[in-house]
N, C-alpha and C positions, 0 to 999 in steps of 0.2 A: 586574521582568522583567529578565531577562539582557541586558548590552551584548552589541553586535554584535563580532567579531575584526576587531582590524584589519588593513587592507587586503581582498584580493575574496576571501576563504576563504569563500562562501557556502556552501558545503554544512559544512562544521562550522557556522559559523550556524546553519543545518537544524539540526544533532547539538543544539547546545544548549537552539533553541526547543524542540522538542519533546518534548526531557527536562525541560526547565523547568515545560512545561502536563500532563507526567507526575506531576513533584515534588508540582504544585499538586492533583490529583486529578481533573482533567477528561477529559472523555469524548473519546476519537478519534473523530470522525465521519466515518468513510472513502469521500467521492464519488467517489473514482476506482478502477478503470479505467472506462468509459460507453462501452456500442457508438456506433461512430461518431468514435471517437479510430483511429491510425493502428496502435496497437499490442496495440487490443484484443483478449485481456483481459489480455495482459500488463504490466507495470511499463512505464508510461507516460515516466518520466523518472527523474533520479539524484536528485532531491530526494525521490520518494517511495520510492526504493527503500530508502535512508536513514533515512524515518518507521517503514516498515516491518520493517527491520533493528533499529531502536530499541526500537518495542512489542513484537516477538520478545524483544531479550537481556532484556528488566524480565519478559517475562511479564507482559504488561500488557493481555491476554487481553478476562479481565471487564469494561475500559471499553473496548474496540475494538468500532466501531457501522460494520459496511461497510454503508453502503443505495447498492451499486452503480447506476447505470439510473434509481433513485428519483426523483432531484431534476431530469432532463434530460427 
């Protein structure tokens, strides 16, 4: 697993977990957006807008699993 950047660069953090469980071949299980969040069904926050810019530029399509509402 990838070290964290240092100092508070959390969202590149983001940029890299999520390229890393890309690299590895796992499935994106997308719980968000869920009626009853503030912005729904919009991009709820910068870290997921981020995941989502990510499985965009790979085309990383085939493993993206949105079960929006599912798990709530």
């Amino acid at each position: 697993m990838p070290e964290l950047p240092d100092g508070s660069d959390f969202m590149a953090a983001d940029r890299v977990w999520i390229n890393a469980r890309m690299d590895e071949g796992y499935y994106t299980l997308d719980i968000d957006p869920f009626r009853g969040k503030p912005h729904y069904p919009l991009i709820s926050s910068p870290y997921y807008a981020i995941e989502l810019v990510e499985i965009a530029n790979r085309r990383y399509w085939d493993r993206y699993l949105p079960v929006w509402d599912v798990l709530y």
